[in-house]
CHARMM internal coordinates of N, CA and C (Angstrom, degrees):
IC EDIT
DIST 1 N 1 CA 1.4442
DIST 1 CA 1 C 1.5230
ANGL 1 N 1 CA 1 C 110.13
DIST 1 C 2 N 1.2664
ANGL 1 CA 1 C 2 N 121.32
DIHE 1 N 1 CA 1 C 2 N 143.06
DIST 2 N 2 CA 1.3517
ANGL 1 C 2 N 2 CA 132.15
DIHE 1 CA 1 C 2 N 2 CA -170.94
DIST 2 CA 2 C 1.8031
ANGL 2 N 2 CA 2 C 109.33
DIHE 1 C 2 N 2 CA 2 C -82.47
DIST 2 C 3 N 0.7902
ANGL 2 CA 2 C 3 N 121.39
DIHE 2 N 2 CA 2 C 3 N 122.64
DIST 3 N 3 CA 1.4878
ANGL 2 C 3 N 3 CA 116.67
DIHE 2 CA 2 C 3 N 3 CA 166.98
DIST 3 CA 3 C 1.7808
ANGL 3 N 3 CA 3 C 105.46
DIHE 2 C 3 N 3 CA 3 C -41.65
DIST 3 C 4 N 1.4911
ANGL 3 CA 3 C 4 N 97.82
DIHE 3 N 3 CA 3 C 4 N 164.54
DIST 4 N 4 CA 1.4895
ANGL 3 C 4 N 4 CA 130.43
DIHE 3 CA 3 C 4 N 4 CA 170.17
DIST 4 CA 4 C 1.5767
ANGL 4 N 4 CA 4 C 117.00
DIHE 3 C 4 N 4 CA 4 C -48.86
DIST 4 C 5 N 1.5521
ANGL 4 CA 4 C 5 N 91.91
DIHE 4 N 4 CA 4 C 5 N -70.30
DIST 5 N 5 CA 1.3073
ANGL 4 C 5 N 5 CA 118.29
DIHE 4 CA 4 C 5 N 5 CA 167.13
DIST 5 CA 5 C 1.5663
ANGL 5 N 5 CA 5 C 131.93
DIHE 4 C 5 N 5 CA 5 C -42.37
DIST 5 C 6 N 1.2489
ANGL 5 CA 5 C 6 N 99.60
DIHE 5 N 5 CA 5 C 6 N -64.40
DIST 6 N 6 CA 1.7007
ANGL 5 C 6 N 6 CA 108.35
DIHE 5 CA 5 C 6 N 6 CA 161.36
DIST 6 CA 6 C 1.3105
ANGL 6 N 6 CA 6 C 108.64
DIHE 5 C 6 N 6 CA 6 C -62.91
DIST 6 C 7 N 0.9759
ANGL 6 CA 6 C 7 N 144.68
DIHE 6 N 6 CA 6 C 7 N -74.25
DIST 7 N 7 CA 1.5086
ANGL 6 C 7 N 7 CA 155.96
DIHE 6 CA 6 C 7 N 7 CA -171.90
DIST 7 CA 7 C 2.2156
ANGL 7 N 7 CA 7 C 102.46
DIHE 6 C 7 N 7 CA 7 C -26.09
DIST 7 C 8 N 1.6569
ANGL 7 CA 7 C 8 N 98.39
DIHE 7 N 7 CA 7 C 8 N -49.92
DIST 8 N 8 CA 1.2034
ANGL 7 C 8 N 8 CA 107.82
DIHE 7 CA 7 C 8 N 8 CA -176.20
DIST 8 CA 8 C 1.8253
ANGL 8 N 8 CA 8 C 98.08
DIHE 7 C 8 N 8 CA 8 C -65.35
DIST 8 C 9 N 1.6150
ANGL 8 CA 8 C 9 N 126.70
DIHE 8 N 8 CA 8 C 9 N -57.12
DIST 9 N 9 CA 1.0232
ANGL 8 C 9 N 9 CA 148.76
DIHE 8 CA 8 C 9 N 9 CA 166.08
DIST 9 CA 9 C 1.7179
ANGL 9 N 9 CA 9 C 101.72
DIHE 8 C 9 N 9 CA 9 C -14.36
DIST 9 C 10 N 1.5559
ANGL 9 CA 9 C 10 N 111.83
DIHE 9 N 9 CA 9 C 10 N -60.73
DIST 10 N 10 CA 1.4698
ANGL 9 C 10 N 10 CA 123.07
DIHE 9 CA 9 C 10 N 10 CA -170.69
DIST 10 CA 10 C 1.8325
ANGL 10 N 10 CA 10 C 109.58
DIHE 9 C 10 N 10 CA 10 C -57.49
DIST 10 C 11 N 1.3943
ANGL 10 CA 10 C 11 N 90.71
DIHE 10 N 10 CA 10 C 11 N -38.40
DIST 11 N 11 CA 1.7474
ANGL 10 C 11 N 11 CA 100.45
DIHE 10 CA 10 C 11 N 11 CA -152.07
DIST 11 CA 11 C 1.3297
ANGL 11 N 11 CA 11 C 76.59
DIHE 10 C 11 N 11 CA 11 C -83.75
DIST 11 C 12 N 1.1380
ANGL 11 CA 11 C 12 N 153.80
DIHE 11 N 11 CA 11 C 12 N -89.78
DIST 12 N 12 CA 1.3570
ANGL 11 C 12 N 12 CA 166.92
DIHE 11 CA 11 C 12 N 12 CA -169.72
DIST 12 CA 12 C 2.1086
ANGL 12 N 12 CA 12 C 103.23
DIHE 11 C 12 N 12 CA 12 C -16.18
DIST 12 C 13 N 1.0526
ANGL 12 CA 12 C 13 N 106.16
DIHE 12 N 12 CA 12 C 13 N -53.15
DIST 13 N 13 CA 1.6400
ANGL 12 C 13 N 13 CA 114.48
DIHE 12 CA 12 C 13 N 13 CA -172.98
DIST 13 CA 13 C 1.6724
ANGL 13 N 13 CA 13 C 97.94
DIHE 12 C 13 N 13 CA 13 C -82.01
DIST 13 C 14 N 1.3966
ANGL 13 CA 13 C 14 N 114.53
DIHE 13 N 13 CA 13 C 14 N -11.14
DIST 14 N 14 CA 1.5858
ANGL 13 C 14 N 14 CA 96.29
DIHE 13 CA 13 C 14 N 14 CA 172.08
DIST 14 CA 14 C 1.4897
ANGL 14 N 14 CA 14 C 108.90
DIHE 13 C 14 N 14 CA 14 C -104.51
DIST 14 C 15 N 1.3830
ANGL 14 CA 14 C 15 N 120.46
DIHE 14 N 14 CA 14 C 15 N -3.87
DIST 15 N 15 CA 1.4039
ANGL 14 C 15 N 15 CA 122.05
DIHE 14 CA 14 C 15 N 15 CA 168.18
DIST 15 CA 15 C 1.8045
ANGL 15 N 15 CA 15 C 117.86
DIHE 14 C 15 N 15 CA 15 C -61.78
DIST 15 C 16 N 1.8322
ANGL 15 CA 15 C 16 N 81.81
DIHE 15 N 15 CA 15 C 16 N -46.47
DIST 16 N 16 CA 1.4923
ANGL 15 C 16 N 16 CA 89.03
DIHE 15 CA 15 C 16 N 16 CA 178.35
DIST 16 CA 16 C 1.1873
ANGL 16 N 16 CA 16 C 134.39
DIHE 15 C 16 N 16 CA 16 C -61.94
DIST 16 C 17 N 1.6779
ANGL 16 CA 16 C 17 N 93.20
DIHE 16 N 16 CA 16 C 17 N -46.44
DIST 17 N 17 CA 1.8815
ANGL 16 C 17 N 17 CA 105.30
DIHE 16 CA 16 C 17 N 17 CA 161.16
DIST 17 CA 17 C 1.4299
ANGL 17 N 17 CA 17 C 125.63
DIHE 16 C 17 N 17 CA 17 C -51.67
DIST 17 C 18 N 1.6756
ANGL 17 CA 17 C 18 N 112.74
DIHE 17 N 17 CA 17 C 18 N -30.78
DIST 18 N 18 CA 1.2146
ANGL 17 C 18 N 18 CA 107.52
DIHE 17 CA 17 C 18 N 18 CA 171.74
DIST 18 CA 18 C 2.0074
ANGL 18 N 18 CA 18 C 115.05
DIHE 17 C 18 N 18 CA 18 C -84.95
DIST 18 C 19 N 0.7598
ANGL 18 CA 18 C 19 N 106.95
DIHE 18 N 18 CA 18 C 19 N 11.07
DIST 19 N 19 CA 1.6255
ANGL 18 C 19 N 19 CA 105.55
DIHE 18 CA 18 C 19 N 19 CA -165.30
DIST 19 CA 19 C 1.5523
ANGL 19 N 19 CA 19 C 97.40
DIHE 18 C 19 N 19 CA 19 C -120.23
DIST 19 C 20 N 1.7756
ANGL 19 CA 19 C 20 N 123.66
DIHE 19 N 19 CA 19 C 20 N -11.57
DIST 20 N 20 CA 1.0593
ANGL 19 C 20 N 20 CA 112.02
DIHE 19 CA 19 C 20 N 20 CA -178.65
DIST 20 CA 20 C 2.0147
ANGL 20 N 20 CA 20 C 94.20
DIHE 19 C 20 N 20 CA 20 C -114.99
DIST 20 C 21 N 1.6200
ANGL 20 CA 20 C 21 N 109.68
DIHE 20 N 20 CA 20 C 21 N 22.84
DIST 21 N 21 CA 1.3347
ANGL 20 C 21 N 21 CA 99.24
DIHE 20 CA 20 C 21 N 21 CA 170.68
DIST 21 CA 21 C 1.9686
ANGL 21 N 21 CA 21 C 100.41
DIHE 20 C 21 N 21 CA 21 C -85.94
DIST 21 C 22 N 1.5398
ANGL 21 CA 21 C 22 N 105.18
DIHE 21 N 21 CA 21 C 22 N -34.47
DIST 22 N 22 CA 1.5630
ANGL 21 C 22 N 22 CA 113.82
DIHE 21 CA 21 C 22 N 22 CA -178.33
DIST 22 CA 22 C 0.9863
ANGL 22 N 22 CA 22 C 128.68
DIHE 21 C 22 N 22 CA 22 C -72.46
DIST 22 C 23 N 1.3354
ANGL 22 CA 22 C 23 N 118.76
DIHE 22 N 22 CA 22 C 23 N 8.20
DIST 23 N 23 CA 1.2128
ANGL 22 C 23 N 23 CA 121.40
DIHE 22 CA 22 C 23 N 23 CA -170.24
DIST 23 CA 23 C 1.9280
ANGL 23 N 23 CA 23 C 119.24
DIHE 22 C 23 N 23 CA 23 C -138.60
DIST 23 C 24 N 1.1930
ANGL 23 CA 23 C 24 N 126.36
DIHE 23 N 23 CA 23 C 24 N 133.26
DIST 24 N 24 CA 1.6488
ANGL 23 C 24 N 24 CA 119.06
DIHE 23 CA 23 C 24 N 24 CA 171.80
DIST 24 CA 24 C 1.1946
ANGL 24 N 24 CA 24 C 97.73
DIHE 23 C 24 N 24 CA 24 C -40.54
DIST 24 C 25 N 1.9760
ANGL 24 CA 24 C 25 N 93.70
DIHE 24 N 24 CA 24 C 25 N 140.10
DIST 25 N 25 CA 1.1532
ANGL 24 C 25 N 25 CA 136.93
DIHE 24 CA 24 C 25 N 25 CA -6.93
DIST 25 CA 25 C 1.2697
ANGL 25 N 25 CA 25 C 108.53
DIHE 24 C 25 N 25 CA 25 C -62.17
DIST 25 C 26 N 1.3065
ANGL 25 CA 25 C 26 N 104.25
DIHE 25 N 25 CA 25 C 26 N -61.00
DIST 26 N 26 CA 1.4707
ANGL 25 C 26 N 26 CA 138.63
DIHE 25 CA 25 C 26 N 26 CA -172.32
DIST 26 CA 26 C 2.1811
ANGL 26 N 26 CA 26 C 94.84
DIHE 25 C 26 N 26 CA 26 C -9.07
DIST 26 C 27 N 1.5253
ANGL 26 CA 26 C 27 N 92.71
DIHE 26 N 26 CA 26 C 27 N -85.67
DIST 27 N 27 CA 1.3605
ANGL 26 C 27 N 27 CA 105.77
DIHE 26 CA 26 C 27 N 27 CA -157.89
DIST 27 CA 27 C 1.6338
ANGL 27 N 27 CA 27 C 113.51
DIHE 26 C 27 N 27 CA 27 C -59.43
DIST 27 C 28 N 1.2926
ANGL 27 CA 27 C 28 N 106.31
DIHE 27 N 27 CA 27 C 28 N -8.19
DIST 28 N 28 CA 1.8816
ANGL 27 C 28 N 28 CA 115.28
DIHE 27 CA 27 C 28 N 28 CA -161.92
DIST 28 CA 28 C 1.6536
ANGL 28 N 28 CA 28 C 72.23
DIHE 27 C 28 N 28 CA 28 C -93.20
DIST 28 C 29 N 1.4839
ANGL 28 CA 28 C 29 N 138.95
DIHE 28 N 28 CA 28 C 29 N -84.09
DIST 29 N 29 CA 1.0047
ANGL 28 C 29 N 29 CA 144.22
DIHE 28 CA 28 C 29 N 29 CA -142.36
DIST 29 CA 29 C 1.3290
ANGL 29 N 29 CA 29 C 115.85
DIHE 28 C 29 N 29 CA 29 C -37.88
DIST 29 C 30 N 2.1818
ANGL 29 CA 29 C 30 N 112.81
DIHE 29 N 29 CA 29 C 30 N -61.15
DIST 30 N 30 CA 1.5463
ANGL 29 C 30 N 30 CA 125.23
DIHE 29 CA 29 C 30 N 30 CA -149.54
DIST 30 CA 30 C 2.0348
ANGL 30 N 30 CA 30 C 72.27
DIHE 29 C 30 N 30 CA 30 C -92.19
DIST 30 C 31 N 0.8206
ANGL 30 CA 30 C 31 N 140.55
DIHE 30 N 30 CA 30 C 31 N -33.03
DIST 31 N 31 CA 1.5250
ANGL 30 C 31 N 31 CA 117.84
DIHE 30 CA 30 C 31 N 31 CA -178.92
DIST 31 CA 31 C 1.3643
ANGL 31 N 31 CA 31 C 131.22
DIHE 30 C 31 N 31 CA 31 C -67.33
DIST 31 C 32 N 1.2541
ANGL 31 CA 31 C 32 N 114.23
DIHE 31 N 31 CA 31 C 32 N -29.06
DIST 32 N 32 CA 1.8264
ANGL 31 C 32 N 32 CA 131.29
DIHE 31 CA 31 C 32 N 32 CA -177.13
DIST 32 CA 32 C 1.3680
ANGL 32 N 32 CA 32 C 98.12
DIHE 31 C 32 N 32 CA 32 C -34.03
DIST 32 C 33 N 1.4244
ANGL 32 CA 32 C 33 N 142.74
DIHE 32 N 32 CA 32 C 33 N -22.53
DIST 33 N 33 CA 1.5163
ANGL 32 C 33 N 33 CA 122.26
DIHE 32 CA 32 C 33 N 33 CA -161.09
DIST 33 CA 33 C 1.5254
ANGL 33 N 33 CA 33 C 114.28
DIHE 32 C 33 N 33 CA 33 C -103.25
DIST 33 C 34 N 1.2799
ANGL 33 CA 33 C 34 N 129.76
DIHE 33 N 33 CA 33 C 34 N 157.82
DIST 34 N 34 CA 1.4128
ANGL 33 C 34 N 34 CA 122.90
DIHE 33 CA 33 C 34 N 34 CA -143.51
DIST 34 CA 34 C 1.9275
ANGL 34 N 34 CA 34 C 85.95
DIHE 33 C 34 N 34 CA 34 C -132.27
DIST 34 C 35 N 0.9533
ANGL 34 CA 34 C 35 N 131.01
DIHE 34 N 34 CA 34 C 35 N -11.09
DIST 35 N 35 CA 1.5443
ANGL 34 C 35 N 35 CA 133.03
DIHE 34 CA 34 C 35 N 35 CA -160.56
DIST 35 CA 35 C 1.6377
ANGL 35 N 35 CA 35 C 76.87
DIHE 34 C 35 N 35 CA 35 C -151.88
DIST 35 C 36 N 1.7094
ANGL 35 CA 35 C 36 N 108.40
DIHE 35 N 35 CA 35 C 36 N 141.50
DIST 36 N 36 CA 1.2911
ANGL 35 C 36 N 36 CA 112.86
DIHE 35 CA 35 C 36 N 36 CA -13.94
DIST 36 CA 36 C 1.4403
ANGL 36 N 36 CA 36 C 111.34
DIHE 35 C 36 N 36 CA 36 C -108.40
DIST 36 C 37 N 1.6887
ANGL 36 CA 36 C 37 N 100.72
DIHE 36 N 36 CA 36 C 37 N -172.77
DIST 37 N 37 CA 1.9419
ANGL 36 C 37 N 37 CA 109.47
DIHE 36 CA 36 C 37 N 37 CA -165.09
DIST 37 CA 37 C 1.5717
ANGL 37 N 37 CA 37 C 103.33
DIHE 36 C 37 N 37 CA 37 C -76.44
DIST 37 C 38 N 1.3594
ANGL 37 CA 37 C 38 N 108.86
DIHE 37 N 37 CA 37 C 38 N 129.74
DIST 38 N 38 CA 0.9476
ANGL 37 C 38 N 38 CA 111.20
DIHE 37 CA 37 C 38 N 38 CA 169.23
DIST 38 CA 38 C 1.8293
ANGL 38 N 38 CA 38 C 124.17
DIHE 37 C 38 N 38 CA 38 C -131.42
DIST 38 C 39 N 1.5056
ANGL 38 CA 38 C 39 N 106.66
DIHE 38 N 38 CA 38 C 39 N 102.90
DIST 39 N 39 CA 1.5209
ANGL 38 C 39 N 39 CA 120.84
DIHE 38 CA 38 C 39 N 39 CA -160.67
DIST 39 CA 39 C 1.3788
ANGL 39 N 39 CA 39 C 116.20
DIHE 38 C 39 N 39 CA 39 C 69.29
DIST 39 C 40 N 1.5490
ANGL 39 CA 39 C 40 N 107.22
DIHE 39 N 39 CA 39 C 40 N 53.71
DIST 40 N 40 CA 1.2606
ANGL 39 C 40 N 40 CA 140.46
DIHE 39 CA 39 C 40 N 40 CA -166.18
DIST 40 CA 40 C 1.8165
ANGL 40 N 40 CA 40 C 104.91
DIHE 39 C 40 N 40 CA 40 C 14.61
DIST 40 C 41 N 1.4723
ANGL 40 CA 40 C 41 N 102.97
DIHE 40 N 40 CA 40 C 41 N 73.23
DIST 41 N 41 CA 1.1687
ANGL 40 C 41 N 41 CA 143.28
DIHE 40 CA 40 C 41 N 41 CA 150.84
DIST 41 CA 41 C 1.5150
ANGL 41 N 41 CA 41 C 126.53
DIHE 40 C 41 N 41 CA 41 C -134.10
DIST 41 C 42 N 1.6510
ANGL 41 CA 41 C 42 N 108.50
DIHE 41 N 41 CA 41 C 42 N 151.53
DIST 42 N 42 CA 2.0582
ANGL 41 C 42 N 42 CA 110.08
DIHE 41 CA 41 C 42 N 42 CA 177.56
DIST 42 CA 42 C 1.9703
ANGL 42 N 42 CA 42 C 86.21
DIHE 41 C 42 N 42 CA 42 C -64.18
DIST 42 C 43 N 1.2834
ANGL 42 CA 42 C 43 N 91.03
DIHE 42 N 42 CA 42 C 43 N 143.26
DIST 43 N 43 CA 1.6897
ANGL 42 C 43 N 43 CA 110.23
DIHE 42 CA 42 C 43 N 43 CA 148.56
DIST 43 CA 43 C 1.6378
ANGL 43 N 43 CA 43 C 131.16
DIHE 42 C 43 N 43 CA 43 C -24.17
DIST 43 C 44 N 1.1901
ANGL 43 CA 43 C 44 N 95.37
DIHE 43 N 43 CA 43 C 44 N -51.11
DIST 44 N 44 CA 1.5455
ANGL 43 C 44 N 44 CA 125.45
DIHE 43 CA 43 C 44 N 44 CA 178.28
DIST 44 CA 44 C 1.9663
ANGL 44 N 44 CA 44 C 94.29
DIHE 43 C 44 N 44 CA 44 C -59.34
DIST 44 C 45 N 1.1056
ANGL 44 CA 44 C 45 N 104.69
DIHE 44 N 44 CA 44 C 45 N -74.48
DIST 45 N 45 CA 1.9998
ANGL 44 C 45 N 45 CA 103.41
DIHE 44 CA 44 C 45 N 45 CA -167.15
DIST 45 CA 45 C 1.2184
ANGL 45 N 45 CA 45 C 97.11
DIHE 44 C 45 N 45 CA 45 C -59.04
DIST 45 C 46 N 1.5091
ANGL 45 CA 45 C 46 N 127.99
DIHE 45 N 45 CA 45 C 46 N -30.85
DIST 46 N 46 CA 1.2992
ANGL 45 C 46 N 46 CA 128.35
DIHE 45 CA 45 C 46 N 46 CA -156.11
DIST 46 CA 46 C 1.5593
ANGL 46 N 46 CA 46 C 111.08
DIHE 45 C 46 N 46 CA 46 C -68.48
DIST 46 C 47 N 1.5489
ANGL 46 CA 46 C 47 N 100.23
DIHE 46 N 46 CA 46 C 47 N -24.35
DIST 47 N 47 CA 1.7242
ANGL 46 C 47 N 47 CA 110.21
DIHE 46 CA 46 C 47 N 47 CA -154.55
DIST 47 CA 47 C 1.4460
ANGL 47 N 47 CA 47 C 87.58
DIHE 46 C 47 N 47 CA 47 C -98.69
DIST 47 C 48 N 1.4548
ANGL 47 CA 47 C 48 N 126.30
DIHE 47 N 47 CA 47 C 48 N -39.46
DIST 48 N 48 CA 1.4133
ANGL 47 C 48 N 48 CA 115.73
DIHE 47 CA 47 C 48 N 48 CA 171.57
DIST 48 CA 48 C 1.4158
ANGL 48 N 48 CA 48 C 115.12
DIHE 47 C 48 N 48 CA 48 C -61.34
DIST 48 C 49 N 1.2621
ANGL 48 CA 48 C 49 N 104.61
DIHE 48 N 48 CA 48 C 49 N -60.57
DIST 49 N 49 CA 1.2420
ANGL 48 C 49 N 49 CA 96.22
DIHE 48 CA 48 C 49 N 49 CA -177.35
DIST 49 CA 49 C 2.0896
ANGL 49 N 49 CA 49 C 137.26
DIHE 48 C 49 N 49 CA 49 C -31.39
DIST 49 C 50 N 1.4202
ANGL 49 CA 49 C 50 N 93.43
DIHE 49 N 49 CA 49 C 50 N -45.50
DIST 50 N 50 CA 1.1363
ANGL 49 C 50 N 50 CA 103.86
DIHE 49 CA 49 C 50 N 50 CA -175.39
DIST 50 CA 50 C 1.5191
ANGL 50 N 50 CA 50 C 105.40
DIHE 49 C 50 N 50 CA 50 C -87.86
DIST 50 C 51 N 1.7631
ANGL 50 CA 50 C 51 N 121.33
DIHE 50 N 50 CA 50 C 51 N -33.57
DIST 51 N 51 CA 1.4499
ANGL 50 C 51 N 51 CA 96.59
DIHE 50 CA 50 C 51 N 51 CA 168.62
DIST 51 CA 51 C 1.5792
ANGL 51 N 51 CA 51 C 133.84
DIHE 50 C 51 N 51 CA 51 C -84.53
DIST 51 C 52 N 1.4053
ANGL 51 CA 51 C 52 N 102.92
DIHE 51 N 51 CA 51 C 52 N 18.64
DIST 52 N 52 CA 1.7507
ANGL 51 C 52 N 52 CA 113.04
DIHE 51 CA 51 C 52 N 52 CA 164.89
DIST 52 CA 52 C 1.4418
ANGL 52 N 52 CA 52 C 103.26
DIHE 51 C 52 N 52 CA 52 C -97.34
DIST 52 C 53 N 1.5097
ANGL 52 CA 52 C 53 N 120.15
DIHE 52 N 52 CA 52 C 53 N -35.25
DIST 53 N 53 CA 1.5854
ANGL 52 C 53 N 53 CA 89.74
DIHE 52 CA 52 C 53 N 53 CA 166.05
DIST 53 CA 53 C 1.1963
ANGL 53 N 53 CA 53 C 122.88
DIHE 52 C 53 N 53 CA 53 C -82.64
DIST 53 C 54 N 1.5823
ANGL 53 CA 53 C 54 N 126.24
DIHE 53 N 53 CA 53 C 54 N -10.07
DIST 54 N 54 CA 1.4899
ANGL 53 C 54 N 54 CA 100.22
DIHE 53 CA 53 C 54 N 54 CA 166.37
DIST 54 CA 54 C 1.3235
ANGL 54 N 54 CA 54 C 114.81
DIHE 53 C 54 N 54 CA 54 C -82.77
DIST 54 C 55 N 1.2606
ANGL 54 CA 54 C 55 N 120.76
DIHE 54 N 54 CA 54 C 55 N 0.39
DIST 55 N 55 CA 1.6007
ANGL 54 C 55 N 55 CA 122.52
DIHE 54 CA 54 C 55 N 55 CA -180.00
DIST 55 CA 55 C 1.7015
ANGL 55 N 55 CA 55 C 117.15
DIHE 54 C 55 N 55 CA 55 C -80.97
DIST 55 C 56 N 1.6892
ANGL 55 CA 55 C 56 N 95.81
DIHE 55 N 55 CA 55 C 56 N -30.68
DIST 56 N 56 CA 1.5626
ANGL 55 C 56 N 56 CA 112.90
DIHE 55 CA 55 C 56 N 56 CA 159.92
DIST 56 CA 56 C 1.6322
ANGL 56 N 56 CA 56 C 137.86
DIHE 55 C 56 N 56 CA 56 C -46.59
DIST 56 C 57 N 2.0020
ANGL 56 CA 56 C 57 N 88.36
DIHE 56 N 56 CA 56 C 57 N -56.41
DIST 57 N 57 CA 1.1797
ANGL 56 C 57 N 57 CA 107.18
DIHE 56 CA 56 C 57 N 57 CA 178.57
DIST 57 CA 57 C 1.4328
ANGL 57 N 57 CA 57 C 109.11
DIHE 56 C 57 N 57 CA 57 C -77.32
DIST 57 C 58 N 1.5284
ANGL 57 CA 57 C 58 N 134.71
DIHE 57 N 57 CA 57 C 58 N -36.68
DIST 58 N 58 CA 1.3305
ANGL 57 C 58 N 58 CA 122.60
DIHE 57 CA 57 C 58 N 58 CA -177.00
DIST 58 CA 58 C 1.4796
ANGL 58 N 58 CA 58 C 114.17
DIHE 57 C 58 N 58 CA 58 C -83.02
DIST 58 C 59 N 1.9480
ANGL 58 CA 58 C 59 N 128.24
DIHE 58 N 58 CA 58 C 59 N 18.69
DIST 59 N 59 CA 0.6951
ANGL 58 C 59 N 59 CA 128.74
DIHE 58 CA 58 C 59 N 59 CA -161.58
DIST 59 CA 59 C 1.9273
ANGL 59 N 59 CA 59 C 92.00
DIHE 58 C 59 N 59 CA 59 C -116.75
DIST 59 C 60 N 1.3737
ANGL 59 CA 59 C 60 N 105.11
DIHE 59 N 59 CA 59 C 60 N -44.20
DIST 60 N 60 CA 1.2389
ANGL 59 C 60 N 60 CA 127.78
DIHE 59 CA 59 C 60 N 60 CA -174.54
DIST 60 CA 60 C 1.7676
ANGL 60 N 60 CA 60 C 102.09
DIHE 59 C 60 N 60 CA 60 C -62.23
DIST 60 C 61 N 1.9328
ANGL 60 CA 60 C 61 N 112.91
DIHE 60 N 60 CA 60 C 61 N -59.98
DIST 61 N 61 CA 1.4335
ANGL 60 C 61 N 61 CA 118.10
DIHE 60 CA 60 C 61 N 61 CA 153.52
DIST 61 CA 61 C 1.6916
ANGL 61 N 61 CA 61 C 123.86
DIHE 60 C 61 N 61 CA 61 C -15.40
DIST 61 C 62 N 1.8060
ANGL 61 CA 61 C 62 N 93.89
DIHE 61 N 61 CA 61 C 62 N -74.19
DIST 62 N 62 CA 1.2781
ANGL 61 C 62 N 62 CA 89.11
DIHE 61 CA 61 C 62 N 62 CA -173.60
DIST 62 CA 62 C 1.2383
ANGL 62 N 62 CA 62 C 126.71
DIHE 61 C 62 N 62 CA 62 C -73.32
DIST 62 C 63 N 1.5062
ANGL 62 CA 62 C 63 N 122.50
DIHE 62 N 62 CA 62 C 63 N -3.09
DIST 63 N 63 CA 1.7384
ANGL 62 C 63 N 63 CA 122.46
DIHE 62 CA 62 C 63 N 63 CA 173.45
DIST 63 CA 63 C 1.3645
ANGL 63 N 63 CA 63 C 88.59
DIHE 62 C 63 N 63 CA 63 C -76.05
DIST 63 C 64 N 1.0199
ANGL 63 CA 63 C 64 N 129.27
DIHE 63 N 63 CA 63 C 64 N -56.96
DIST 64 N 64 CA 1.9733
ANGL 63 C 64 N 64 CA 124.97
DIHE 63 CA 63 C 64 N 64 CA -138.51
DIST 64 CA 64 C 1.5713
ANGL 64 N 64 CA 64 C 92.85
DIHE 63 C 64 N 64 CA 64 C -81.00
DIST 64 C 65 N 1.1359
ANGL 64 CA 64 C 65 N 136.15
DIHE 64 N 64 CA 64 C 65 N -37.05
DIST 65 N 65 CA 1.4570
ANGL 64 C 65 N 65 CA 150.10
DIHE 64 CA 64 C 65 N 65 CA -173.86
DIST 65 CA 65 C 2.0013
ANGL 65 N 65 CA 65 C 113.22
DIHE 64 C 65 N 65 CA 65 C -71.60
DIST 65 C 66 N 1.4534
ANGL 65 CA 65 C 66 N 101.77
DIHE 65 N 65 CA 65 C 66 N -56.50
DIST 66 N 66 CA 1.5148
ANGL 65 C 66 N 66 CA 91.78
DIHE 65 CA 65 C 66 N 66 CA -149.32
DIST 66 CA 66 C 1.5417
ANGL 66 N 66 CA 66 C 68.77
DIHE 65 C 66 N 66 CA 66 C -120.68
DIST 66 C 67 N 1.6463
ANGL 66 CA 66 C 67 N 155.62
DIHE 66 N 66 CA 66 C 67 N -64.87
DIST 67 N 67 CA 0.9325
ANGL 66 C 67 N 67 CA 125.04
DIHE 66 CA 66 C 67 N 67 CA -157.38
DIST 67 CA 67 C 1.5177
ANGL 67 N 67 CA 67 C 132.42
DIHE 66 C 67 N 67 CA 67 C -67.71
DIST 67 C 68 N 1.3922
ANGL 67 CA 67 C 68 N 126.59
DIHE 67 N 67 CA 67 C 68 N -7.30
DIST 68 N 68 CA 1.1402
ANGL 67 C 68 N 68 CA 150.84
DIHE 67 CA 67 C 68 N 68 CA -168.87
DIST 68 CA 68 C 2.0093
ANGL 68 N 68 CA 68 C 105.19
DIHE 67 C 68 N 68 CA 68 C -77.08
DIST 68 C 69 N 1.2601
ANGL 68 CA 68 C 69 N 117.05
DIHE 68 N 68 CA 68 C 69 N -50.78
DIST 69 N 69 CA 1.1197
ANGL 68 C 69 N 69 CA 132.12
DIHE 68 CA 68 C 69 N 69 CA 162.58
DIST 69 CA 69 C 1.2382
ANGL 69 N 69 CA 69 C 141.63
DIHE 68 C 69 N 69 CA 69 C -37.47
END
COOR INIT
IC SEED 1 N 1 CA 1 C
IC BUILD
């Protein structure tokens, strides 16, 4: 079993990772491309799209998980 501490450590470093996919550099860079469609969407909405919901869900995670405690 993982400690408290680390466990909080985990949830916390994937918030960040997800919050620094939305944002310059990071998010200006891997989004710039317009082709190709992905879930008949451009690339570009596609990549936002999906890294605000994982930025959601590891945001939603880390309240219910490590701040609750």
């Amino acid at each position: 079993m993982q400690s408290k501490k680390r466990r909080n450590w985990v949830f916390i470093l994937l918030w960040v990772v997800a919050f620094a996919l939305v944002n310059y550099p990071i998010g200006a860079i891997a989004s710039v491309r317009i082709e190709p469609f992905v879930l008949g969407m451009p690339f570009s909405v596609f990549y936002f799209w999906a890294a605000y919901s994982v930025l959601i869900l590891a945001g939603v995670v880390l309240a219910w998980k490590v701040m609750r405690d």
